[in-house]
C-alpha positions as CSV (number, residue, x, y, z in Angstrom):
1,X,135.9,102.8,140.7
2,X,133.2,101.6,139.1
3,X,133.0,102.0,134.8
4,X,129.5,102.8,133.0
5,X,128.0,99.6,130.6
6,X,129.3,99.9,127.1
7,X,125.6,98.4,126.2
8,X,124.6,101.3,127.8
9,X,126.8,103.9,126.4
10,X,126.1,102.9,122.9
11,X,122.3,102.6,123.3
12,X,120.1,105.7,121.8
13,X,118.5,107.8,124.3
14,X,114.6,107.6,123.7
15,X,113.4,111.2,122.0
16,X,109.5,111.2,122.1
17,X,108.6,114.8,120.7
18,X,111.4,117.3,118.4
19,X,109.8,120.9,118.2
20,X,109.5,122.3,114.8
21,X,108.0,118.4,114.2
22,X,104.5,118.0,115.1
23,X,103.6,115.0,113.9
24,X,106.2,112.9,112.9
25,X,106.5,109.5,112.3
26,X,106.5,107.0,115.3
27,X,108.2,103.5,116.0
28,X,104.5,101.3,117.5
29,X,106.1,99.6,119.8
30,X,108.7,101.7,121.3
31,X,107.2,105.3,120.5
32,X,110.6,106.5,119.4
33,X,110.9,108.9,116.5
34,X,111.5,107.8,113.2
35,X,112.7,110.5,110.9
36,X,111.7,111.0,107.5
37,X,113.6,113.7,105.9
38,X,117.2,114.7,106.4
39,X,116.4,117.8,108.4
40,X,114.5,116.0,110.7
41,X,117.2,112.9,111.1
42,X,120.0,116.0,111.8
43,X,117.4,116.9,114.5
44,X,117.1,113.7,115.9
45,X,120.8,113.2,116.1
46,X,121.5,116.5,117.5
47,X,119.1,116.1,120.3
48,X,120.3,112.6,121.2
49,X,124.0,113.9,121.4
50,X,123.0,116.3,124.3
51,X,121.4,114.0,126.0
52,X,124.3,111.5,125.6
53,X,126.7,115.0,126.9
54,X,124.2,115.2,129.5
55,X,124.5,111.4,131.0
56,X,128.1,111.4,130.5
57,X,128.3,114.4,132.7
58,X,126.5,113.0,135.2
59,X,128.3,109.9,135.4
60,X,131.5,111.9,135.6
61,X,129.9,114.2,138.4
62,X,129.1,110.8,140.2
63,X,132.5,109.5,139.8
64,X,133.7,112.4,141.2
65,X,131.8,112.9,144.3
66,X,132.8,109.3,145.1
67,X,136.5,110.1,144.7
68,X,136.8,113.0,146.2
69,X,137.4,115.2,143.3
70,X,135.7,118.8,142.9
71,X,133.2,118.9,140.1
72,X,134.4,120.8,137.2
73,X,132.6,118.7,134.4
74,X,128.8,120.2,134.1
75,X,131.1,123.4,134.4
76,X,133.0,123.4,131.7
77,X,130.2,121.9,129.5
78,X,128.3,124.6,130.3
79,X,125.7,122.2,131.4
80,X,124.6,124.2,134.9
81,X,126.2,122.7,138.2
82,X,122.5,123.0,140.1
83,X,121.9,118.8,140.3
84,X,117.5,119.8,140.2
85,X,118.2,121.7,137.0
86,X,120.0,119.1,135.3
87,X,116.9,116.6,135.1
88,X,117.4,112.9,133.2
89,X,115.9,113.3,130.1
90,X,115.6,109.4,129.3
91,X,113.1,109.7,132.2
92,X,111.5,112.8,131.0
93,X,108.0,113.0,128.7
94,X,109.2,115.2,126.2
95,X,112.5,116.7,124.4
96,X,112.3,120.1,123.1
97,X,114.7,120.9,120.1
98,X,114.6,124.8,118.8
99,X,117.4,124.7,116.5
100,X,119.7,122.4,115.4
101,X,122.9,123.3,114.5
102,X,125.2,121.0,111.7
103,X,127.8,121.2,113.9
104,X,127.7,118.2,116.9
105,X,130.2,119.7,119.6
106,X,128.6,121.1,122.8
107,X,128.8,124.7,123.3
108,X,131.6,125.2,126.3
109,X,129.6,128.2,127.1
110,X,125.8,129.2,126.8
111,X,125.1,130.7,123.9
112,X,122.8,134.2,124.2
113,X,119.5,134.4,122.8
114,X,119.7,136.1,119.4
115,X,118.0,139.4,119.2
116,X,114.9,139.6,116.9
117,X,115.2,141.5,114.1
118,X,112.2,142.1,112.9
119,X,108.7,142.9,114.5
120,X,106.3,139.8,114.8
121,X,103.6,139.9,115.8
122,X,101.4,137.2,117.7
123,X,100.0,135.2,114.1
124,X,103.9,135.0,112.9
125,X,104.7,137.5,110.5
126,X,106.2,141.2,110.4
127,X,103.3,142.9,110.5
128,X,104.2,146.4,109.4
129,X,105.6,145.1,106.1
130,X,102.7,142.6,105.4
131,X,100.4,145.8,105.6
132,X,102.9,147.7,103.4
133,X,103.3,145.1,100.6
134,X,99.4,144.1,100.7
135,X,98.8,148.1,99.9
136,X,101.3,148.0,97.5
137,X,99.3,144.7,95.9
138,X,96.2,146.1,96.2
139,X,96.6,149.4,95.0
140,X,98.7,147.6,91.6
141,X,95.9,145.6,91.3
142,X,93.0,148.7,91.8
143,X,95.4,150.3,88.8
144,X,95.2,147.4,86.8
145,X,91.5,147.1,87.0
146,X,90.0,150.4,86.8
147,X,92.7,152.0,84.5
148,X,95.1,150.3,82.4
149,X,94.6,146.4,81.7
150,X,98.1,146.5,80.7
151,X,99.4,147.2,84.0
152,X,97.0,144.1,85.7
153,X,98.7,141.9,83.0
154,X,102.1,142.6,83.9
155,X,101.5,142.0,87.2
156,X,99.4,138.7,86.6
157,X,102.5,137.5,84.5
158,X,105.2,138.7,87.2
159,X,103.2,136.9,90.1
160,X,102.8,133.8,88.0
161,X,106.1,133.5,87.1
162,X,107.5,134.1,90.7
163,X,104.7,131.6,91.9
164,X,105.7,129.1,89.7
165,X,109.9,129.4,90.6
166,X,108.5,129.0,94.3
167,X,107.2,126.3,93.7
168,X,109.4,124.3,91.8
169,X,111.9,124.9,95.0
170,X,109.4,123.8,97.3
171,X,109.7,120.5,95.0
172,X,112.5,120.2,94.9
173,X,113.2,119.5,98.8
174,X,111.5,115.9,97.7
175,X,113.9,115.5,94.3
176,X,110.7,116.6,92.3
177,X,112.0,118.8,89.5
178,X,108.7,120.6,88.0
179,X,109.3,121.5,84.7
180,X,109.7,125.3,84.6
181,X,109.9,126.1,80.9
182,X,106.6,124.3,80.2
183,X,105.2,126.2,83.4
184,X,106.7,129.0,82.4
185,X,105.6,129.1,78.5
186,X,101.8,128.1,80.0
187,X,102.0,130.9,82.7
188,X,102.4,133.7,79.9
189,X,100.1,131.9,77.4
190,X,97.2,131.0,79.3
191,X,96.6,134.3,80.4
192,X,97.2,136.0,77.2
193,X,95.1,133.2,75.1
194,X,91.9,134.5,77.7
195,X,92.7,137.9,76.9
196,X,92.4,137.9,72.8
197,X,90.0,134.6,72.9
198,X,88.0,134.3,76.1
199,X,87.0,131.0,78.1
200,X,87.5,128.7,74.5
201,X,91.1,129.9,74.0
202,X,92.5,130.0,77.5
203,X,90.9,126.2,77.3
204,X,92.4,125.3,74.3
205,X,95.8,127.2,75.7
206,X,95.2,124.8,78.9
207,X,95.2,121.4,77.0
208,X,98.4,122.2,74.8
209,X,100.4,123.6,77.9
210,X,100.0,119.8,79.3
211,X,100.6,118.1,76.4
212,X,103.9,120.3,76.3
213,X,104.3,119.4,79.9
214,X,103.8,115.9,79.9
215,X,106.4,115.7,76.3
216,X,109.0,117.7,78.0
217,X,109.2,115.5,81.3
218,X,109.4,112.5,79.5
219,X,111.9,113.4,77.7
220,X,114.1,114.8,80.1
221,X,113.7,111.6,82.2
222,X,113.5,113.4,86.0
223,X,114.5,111.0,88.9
224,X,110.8,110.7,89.7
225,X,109.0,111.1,86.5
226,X,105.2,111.3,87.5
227,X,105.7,113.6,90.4
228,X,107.8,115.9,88.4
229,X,104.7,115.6,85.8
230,X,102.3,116.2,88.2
231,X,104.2,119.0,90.2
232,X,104.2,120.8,86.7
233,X,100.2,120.6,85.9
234,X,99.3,121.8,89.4
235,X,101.6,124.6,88.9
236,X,99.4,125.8,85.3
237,X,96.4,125.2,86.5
238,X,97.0,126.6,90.4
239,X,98.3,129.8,88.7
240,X,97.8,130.5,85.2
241,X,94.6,129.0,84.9
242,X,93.4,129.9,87.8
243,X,94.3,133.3,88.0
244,X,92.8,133.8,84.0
245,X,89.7,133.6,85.1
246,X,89.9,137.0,85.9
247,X,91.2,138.2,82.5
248,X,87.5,136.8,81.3
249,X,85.5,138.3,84.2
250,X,87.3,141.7,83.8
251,X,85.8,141.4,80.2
252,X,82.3,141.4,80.8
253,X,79.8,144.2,81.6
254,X,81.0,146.1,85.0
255,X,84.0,143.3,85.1
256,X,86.1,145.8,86.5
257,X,83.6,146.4,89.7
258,X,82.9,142.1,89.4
259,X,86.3,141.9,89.8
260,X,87.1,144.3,92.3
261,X,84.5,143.0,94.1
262,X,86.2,139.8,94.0
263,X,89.4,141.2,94.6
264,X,88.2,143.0,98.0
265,X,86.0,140.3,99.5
266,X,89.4,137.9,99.9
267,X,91.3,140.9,101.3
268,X,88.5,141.3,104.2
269,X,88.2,137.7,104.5
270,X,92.0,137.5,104.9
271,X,92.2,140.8,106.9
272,X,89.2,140.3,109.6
273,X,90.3,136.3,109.4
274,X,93.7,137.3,110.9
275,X,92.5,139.9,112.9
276,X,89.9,137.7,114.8
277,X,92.0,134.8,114.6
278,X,95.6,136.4,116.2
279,X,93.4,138.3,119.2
280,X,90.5,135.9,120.1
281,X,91.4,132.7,118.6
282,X,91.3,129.1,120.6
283,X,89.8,126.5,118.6
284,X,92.0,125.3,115.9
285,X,90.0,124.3,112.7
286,X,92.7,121.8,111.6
287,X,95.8,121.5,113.9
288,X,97.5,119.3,111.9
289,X,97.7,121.1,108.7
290,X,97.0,124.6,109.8
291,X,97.9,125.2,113.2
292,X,97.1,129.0,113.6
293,X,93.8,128.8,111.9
294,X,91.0,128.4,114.1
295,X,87.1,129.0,114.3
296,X,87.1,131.9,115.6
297,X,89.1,133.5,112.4
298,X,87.2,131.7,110.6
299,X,83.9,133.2,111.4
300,X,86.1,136.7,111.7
301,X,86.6,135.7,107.9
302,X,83.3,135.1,107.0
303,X,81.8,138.9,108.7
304,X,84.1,140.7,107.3
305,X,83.5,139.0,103.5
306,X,79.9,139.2,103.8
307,X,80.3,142.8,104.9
308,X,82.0,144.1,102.1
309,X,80.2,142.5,99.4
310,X,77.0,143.6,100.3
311,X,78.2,147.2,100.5
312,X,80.4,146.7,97.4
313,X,77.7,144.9,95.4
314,X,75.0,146.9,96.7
315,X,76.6,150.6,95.9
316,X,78.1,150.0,92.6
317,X,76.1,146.9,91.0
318,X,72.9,147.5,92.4
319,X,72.1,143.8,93.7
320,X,69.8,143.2,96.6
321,X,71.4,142.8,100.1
322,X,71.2,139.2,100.5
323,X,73.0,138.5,96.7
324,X,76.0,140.2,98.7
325,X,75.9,137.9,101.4
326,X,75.7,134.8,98.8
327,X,78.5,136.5,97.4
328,X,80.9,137.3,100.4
329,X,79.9,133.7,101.7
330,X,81.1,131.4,98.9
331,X,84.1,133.4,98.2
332,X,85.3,133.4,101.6
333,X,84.7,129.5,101.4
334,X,86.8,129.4,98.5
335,X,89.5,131.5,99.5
336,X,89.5,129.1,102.8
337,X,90.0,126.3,100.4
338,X,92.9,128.1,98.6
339,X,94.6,129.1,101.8
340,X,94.2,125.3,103.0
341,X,95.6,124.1,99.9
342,X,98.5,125.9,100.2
343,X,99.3,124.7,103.9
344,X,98.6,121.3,102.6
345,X,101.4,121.7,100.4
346,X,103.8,123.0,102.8
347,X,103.0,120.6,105.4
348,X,103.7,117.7,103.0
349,X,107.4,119.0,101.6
350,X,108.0,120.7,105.7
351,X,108.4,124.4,104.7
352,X,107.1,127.0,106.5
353,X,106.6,129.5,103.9
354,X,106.7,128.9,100.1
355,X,109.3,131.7,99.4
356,X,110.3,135.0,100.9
357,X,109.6,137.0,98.2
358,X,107.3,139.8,99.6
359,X,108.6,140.7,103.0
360,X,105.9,140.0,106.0
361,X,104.0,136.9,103.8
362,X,106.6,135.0,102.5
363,X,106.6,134.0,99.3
364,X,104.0,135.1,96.0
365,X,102.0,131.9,96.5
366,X,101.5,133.0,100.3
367,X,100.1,135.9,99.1
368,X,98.0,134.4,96.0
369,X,96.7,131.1,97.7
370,X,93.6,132.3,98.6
371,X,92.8,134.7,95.4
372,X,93.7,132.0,93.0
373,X,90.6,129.9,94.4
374,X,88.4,132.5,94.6
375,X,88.5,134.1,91.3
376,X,87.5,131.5,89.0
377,X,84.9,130.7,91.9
378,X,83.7,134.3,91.0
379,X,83.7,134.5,87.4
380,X,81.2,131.2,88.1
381,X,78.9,133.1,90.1
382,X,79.1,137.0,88.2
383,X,78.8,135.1,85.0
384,X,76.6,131.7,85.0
385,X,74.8,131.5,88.6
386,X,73.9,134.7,89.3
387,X,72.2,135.2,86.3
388,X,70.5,132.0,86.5
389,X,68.9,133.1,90.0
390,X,68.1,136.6,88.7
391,X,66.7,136.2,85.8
């Protein structure tokens, strides 16, 4: 009866591709996996065990055969006793791992698939309650704009604050602890200094909130000290800054149609962008950092921006036809940028979504990523370009 080689028993199976990991790190010479995160080294593991449960049960199924014995192993592992579905995955191009579970035993019995619970649709996300909470956004913010500041600043300060709490868990999957008080104190001040004191206050409010940033890290002494500092600034000026810009735009003449304006040229850009993108979409723009936006939703993006800005800016501010389509243009470009941003950000900490706040986006950031470019790329145009071209 012949016995298997410990050498070979005790040697790690060769994993060349883990799904859920599209790029990750690779030995040169051997092209074996090299996992940088704990998630992805429980992954790793997991998938060499069952290919480990896999050779030992075909070594015992051999042994068998040879002595006679019926084959009960691949049975009982729940492994399938069909020899051509039971293919040696040493030999095979590529491993597929959907979930990985903490615990390492094999299942004795196939486990069923789980039943979705919620309505996805092709893009990834549940897309009756994406439509309902973008309403919901939309009409809060329509409320805010056109009747009661009041009501846009409580829901500027509520998003800002959620925002920045979603952040500083994304960070902390790396041991970067942002500094939430400072955030915090910077994500209600900012936005009330560019309410009472325009563009020079929130400024001003911008330069102590990272002086009280940078103080309160060093003294609290955070593992990695000048990530946690850095984390903190991009949260103030992602958010708080950001988003203050349209405080200021909302207070100068027809701001509330600027901003709306604004306001409704990301949601088409976003809208038509997924729309195009989730029915005709093939060419990914950047695989590796986006992987569901492509070209084609791109260029959905950009039609559907351009649309409604020149009917928006031509009905209600009276500029010619082709200022609408500058308009729509460079704030689809920006809310691009924002959106790209974001899925930089989640791509470098491995997250999928920054939160799960608002049902059928994910978290507040996933909502704000591309508004929080495009409004201070606004206020730049309404304000200083515009009128430069215009006379």
């Amino acid at each position: 009866m012949s016995t298997p080689d410990p050498k070979s028993e005790q040697q790690f199976p060769v994993v060349t591709q883990l799904d859920g990991f599209p790029d990750p790190v690779r030995d040169p010479e051997t092209g074996m996996i090299v996992p940088q995160t704990r998630r992805e080294r429980r992954a790793l593991e997991a998938a060499q065990q069952r290919m480990r449960a896999r050779r030992t049960a075909r070594q015992q199924q051999a042994q068998d055969q040879t002595n006679g014995i019926p084959d009960e192993t691949t049975e009982d592992l729940g492994l399938g006793s069909d020899p051509s579905s039971d293919l040696d995955t040493e030999e095979a191009a590529v491993l597929s791992v959907k979930e990985v579970a903490v615990d390492d035993d094999v299942p004795s019995q196939p486990l069923p698939a789980a039943p979705s619970e919620e309505p996805v649709s092709r893009a990834g996300r549940n897309l009756p309650a994406a439509i309902t909470v973008g309403l919901v956004l939309l009409a809060a913010a329509a409320l805010g704009i056109f009747w009661s500041s009041l009501v846009l600043a409580l829901l500027v300060a509520i998003l800002v604050t959620l925002g920045i709490w979603e952040l500083a868990q994304v960070t902390k999957t790396k041991n970067i602890h942002l500094a939430l008080t400072p955030a915090w104190v910077a994500g209600l001040g900012i936005p009330a200094a560019a309410w009472f004191g325009g563009i020079d206050a929130m400024v001003f409010a911008l330069f102590g909130s990272i002086l009280l940033s940078v103080f309160w890290t060093a003294v609290g002494e955070p593992d990695r000290p000048a990530a946690s500092m850095a984390s903190t600034l991009l949260s103030i000026l992602w958010l708080p800054f950001f988003l203050s810009f349209g405080i200021t735009l909302l207070q100068e003449p027809d701001g509330s149609f600027l901003l709306m304006t604004t306001v409704l040229a990301v949601v088409a850009s976003d809208t038509f962008g997924y729309i195009v993108g989730a029915t005709l979409g093939k060419h990914r723009m950047a695989p590796k950092i986006s992987p569901k936006k492509s070209w084609e939703g791109f260029f959905g993006s950009l039609v559907g921006a351009v649309g409604i800005s020149m009917l928006v800016t031509h009905f209600f501010l009276e500029y010619p036809w082709w200022v609408g389509s500058i308009i729509g243009t460079v704030l689809m470009l920006a809310a691009t940028a924002g959106d790209f941003a974001a899925s930089m950000i989640k791509r470098d900490f491995g997250v999928k979504d920054m939160g799960t706040t608002l049902p059928g986006h994910g978290g507040v950031m996933d909502r704000l990523d591309s508004i929080v470019f495009a409004v201070p790329v606004g206020y730049t145009l309404f304000v200083v370009v515009l009128p430069l071209i215009l006379g």
